[in-house]
C-alpha positions as a printed NumPy array, in Angstrom:
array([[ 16.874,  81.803,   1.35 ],
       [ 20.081,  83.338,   3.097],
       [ 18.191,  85.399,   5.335],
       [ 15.725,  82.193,   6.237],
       [ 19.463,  80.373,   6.746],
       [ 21.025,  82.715,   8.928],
       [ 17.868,  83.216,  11.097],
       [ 17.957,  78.899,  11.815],
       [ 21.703,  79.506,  12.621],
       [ 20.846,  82.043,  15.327],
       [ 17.573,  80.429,  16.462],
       [ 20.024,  76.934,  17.099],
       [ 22.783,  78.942,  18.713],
       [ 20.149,  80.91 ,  21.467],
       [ 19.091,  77.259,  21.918],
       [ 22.393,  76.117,  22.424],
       [ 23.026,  78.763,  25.438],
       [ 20.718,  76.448,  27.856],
       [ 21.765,  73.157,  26.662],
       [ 25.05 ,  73.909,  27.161],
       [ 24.42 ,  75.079,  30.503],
       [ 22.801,  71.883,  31.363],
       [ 25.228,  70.181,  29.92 ],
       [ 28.003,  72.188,  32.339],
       [ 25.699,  71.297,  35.435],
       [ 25.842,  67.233,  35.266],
       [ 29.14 ,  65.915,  34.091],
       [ 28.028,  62.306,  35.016],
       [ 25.315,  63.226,  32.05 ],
       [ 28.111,  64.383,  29.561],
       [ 29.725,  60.923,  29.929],
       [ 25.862,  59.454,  29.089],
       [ 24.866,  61.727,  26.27 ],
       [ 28.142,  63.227,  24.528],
       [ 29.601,  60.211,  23.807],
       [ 30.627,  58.631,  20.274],
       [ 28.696,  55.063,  19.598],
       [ 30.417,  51.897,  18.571],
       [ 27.373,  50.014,  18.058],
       [ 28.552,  47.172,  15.809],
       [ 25.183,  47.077,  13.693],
       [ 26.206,  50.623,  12.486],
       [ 29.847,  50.602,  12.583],
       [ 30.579,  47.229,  10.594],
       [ 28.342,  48.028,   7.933],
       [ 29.51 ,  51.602,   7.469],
       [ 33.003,  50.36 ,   7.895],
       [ 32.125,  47.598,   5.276],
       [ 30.985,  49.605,   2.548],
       [ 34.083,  52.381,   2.893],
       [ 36.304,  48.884,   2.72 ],
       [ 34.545,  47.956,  -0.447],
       [ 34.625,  51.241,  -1.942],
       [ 38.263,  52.11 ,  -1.249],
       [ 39.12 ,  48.435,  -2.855],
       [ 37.116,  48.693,  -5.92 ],
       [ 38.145,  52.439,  -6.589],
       [ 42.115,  50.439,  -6.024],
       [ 41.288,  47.854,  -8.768],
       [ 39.188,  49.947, -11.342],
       [ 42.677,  52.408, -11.278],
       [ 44.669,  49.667, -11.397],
       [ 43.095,  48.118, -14.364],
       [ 41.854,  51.055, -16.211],
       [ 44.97 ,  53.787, -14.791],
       [ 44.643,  56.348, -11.981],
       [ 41.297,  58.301, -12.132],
       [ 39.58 ,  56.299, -14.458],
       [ 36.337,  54.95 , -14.165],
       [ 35.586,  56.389, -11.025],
       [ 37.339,  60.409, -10.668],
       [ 39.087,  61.493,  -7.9  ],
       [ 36.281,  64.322,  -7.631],
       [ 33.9  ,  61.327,  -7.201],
       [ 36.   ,  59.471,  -4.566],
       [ 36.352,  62.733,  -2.669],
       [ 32.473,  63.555,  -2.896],
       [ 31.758,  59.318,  -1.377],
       [ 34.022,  60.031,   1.257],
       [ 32.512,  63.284,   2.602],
       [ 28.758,  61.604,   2.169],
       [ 30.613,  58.71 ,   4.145],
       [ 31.507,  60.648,   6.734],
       [ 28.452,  62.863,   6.983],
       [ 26.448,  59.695,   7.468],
       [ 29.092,  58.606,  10.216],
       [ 28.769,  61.884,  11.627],
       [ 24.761,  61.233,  11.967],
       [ 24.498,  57.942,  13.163],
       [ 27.515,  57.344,  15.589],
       [ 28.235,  61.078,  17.203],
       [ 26.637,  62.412,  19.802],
       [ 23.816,  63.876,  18.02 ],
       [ 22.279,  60.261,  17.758],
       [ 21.41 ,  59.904,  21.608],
       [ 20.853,  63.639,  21.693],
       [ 18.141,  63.41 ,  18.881],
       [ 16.017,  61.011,  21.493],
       [ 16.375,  64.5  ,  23.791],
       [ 15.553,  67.312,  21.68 ],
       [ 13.219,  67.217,  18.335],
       [ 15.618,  69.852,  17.052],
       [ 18.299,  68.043,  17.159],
       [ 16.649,  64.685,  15.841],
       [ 15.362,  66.341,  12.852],
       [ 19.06 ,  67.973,  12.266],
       [ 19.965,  64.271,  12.228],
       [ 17.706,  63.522,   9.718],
       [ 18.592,  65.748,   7.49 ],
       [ 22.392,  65.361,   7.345],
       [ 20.634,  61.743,   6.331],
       [ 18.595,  62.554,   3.582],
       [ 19.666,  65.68 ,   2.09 ],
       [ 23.82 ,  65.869,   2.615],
       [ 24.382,  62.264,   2.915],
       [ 22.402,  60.338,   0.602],
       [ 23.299,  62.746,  -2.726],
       [ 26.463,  62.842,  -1.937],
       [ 27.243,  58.803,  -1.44 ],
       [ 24.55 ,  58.351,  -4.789],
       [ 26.872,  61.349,  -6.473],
       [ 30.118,  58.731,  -5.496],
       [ 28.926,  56.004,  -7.916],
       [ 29.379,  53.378,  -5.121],
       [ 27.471,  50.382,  -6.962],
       [ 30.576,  50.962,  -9.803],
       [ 33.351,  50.345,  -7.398],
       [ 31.66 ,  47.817,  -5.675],
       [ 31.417,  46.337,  -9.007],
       [ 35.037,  46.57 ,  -9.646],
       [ 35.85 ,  45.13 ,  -6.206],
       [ 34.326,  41.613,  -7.465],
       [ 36.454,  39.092,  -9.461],
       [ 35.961,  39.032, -13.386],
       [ 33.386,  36.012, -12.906],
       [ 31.643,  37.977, -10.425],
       [ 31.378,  40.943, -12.393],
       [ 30.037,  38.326, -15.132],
       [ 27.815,  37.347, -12.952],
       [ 26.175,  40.714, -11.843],
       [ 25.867,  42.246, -15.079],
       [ 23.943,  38.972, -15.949],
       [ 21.74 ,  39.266, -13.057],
       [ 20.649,  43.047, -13.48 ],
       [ 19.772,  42.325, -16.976],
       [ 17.483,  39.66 , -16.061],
       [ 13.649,  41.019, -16.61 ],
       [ 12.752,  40.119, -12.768],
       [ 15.262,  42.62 , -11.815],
       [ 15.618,  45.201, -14.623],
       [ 11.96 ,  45.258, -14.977],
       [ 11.566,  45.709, -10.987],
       [ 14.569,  48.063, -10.718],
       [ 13.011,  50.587, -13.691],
       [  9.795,  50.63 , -11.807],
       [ 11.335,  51.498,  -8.232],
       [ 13.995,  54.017,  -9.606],
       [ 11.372,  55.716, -11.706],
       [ 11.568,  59.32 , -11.017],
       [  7.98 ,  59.58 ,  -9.955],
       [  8.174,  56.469,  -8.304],
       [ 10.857,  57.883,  -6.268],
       [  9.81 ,  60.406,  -5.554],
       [  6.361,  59.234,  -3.883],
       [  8.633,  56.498,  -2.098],
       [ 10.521,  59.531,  -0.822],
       [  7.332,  61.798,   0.399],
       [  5.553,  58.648,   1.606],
       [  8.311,  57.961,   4.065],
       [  8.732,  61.214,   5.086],
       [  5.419,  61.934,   5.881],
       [  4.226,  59.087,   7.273],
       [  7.525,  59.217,   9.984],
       [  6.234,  62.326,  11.04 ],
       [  3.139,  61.296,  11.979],
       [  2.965,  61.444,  15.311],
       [  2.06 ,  58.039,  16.076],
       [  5.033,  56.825,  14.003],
       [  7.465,  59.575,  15.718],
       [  6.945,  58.639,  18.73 ],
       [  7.034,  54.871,  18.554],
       [ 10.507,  55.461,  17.167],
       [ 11.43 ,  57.702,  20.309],
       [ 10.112,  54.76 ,  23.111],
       [ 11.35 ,  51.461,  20.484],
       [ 15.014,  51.138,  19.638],
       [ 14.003,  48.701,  16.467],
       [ 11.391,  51.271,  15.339],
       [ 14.283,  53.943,  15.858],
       [ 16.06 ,  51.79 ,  13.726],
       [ 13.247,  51.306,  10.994],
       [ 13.169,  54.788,  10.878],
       [ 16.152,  55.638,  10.081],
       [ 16.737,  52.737,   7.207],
       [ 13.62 ,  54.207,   6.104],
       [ 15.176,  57.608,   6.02 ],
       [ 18.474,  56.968,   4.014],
       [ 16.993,  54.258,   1.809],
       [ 14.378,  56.385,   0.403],
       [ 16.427,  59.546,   0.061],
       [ 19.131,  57.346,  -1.554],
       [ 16.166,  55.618,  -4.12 ],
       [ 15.703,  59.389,  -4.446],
       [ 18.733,  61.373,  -5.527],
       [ 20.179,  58.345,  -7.393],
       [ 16.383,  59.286,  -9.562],
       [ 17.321,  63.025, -10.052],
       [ 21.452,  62.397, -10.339],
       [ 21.831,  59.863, -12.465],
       [ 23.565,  60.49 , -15.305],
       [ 20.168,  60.485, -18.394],
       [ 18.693,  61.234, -21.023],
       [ 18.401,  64.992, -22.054],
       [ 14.465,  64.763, -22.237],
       [ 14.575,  63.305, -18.619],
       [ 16.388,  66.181, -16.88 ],
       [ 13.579,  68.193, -17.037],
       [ 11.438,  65.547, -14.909],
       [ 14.092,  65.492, -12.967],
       [ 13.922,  69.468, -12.322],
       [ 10.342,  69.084, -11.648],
       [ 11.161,  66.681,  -9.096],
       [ 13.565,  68.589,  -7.009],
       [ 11.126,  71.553,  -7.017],
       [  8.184,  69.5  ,  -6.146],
       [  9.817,  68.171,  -3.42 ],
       [ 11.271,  70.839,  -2.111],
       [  7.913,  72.571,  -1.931],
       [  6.172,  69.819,   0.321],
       [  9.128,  68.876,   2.197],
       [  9.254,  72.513,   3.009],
       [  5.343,  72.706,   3.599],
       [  6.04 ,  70.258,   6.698],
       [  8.835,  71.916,   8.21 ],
       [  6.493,  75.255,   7.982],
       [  3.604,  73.359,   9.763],
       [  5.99 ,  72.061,  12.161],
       [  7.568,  75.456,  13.01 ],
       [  4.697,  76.7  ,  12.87 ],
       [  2.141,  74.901,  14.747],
       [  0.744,  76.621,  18.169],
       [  1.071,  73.474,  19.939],
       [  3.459,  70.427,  20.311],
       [  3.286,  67.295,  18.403],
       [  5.411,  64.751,  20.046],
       [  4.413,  64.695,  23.641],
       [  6.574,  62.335,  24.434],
       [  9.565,  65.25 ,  23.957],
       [  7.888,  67.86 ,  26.537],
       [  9.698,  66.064,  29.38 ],
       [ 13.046,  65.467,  27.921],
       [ 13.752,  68.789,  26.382],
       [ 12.142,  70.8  ,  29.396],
       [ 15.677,  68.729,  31.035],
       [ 17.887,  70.642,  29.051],
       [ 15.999,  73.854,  29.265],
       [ 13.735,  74.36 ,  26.11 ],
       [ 10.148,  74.117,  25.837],
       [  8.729,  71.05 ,  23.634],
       [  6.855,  74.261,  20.982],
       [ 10.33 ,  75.721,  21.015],
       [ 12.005,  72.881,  20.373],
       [  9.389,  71.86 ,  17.712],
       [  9.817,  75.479,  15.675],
       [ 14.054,  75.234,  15.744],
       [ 12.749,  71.299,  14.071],
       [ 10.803,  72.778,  11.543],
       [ 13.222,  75.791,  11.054],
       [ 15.668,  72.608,   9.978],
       [ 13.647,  71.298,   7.732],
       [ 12.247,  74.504,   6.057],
       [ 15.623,  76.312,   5.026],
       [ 18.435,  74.542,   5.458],
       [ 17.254,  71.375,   3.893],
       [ 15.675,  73.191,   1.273],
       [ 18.774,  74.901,   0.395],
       [ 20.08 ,  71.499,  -0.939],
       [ 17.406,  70.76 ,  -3.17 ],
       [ 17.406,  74.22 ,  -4.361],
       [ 21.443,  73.788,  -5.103],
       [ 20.874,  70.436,  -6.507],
       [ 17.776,  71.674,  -8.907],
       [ 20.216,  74.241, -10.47 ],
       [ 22.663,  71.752, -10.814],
       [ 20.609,  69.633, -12.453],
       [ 19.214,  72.817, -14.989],
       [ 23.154,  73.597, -15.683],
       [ 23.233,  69.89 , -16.788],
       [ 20.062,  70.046, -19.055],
       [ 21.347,  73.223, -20.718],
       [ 24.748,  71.972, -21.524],
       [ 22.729,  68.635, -23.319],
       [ 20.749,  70.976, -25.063],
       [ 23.685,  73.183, -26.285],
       [ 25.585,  70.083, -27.379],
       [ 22.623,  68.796, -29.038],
       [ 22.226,  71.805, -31.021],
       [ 26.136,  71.463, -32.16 ],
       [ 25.162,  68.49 , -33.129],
       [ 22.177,  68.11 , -35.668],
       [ 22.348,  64.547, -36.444],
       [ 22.165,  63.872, -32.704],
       [ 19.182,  66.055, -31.951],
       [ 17.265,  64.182, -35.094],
       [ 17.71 ,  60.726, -33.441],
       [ 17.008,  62.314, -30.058],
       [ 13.619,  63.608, -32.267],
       [ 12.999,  59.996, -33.202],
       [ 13.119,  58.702, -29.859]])
């Protein structure tokens, strides 16, 4: 897996060399393509829901005393996810993905695979929860225990349902019909995207969640499965003999790579580095079934009743 890593770090940096040059040759392009976006339908809510966090984390200390309820580990771990997802969606690398596939599909997966676990591993829904009033609160935790919604909520956060959200919409994305509609339509490229981080949050809040012992191993089976067909369509994208997105053989012959090339450093993306994480988060998860089952065999009376279940 290291060797697959370092070889996608070296195959990006060769591709940097013309880009760069390109880049160097048209500074009326820089001011076009490396800028930062402000684009209000991306910056308010991101700048909502780091508002909301940052006051709920304030009460839920306040009430409960600093680093309760939600830890400072957790606060730290939101805030990095926060700013990953920032990172994708208002740098640069956001026009640049419309350029290069490469580049597009590294977008995606600082989405999907560094953002999404690590906002689902900040517990956001409990300090949004805090940030409401104590009727409010009431209020909520009446609402999600209503059968419409707890009954609907089970179903969609079922690990296997999850899961087959989560390969559906990745899949079907990269079809090329679907790719390319989001590369010519700025609402499909929008779609997309929602697509992207909603499903791979529905996903890792499925395989993080804090459950029972006999459900960590579905979890583990989850990670791995994914992992194997999310890296199955990075291979067939790095390793196809011939382009799949037409639409990109103009734009990134512009900045001095062939569309195939281009394609390969995609799938490279896809294949190892994004794999890594669900690797790292499959042995997290195993540590976490291993400690259950060694304090469920200090604990007899506990393992009976986990028997009877």
């Amino acid at each position: 897996m290291r060797a697959r890593c370092g070889f996608v770090a070296l195959a990006l940096l060769a591709a940097w060399q013309p880009l760069a040059a390109h880049v160097g040759d048209d500074p009326a392009g820089d001011a076009v393509a490396l800028r930062w976006s402000a684009d209000p339908d991306v910056l308010l809510p991101l700048l909502l829901s780091a508002g909301a966090y940052a006051g709920g984390v304030a009460r839920a200390w306040r009430v409960l005393g600093r680093g309760r309820g939600i830890g400072p580990r957790r606060v730290a771990t939101f805030a990095i996810g926060w700013g990953v997802l920032a990172l994708a969606l208002l740098s640069p690398l956001d026009v640049l993905g419309l350029q290069l596939f490469s580049l597009h599909m590294l977008q995606h997966e600082l989405l999907m695979v560094v953002a999404a676990p690590l906002l689902c591993a900040g517990r956001p829904l409990v300090a949004w929860w805090w940030l409401l009033p104590p009727a409010g609160r009431g209020a909520w935790r009446a609402a999600v225990r209503q059968p419409a919604w707890s009954v609907t909520w089970r179903s969609l956060s079922a690990p296997w349902t999850a899961w087959a959200l989560h390969a559906v919409v990745l899949w079907g994305w990269h079809l090329p019909v679907a790719f390319e509609a989001a590369l010519l339509q700025p609402r499909w490229h929008t779609l997309q995207h929602v697509c992207f981080l909603a499903g791979a949050l529905l996903y890792w809040w499925s395989v993080l969640r804090p459950a029972p012992r006999a459900q960590q191993g579905v979890a583990l089976l989850s990670l791995f499965t994914t992992l194997l067909h999310t890296s199955a369509l990075g291979a067939l994208l790095a390793l196809a003999p011939h382009p799949w997105y037409p639409l990109y053989a103009q734009r990134s012959a512009a900045w001095g790579i062939d569309a195939l090339t281009d394609q390969q450093l995609g799938g490279l993306v896809m294949w190892a580095p994004a794999g890594l994480s669900y690797a790292l988060a499959a042995l997290a998860v195993a540590a976490r079934w291993i400690g259950l089952r060694a304090a469920v065999a200090l604990q007899p009376d506990v393992w009976s009743r986990d028997q009877a279940t």
